[in-house]
Every structure is written in structure tokens, then in C-alpha cells.
C-alpha positions in Angstrom: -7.4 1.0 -3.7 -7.3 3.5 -6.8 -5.1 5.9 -4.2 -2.4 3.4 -3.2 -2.1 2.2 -7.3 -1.5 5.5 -8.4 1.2 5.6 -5.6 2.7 2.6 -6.6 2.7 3.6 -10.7 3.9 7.2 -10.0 6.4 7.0 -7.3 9.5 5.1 -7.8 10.5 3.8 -5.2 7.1 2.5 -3.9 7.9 -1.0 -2.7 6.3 -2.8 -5.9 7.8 -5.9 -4.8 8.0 -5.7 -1.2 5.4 -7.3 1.7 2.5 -5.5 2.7 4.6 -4.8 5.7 7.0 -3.0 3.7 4.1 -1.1 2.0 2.8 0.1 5.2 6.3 1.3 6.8 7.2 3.2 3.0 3.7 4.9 3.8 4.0 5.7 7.4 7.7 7.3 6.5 6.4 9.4 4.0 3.6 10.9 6.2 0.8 8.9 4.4 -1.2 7.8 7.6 -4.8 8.3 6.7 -6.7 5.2 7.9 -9.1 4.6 4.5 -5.3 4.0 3.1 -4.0 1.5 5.3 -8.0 -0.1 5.1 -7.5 -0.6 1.6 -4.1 -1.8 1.4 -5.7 -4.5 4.0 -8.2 -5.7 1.9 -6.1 -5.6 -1.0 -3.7 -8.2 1.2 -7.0 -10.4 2.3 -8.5 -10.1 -1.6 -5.3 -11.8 -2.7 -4.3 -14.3 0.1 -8.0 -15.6 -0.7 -6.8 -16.3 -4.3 
């Protein structure tokens, strides 16, 4: 998850507020396909829906 933070706290226009959908599709569009990324942007999304 430390890899998609920094993202989010470095790059402006990272969807801070947006769905994990909107994560995803920022990600994709900016060539950031690797799969450990979109694994831990999942359990990030199933560690909070849990709360």
C-alpha cells in the first residue's frame, strides 16, 4: 500500500476523494498497470469496507 500512498500525497491530481473505481482508471491512464498495485489498492478497499 506504501506505493499507491505516496502516489496519492505526491501527485495532485490523484483521486483522493474519488471511488476505488476511479483510483483504478487514474492508474490504468497513467500507465500504472503492475498487478501488486491494483492487489493492494484491493485490499485497501476490503480492509476498509470491513470497518
Amino acid at each position: 500500500m506504501g506505493e499507491v500512498a505516496r502516489a496519492a500525497k505526491l501527485y495532485r491530481l490523484f483521486p483522493k476523494k474519488g471511488s476505488v473505481e476511479n483510483v483504478r482508471k487514474r492508474m490504468n491512464s497513467l500507465g500504472i498497470a503492475e498487478a501488486d498495485v491494483f492487489e493492494q489498492i484491493g485490499d485497501a478497499e476490503r480492509c476498509w469496507l470491513s470497518q
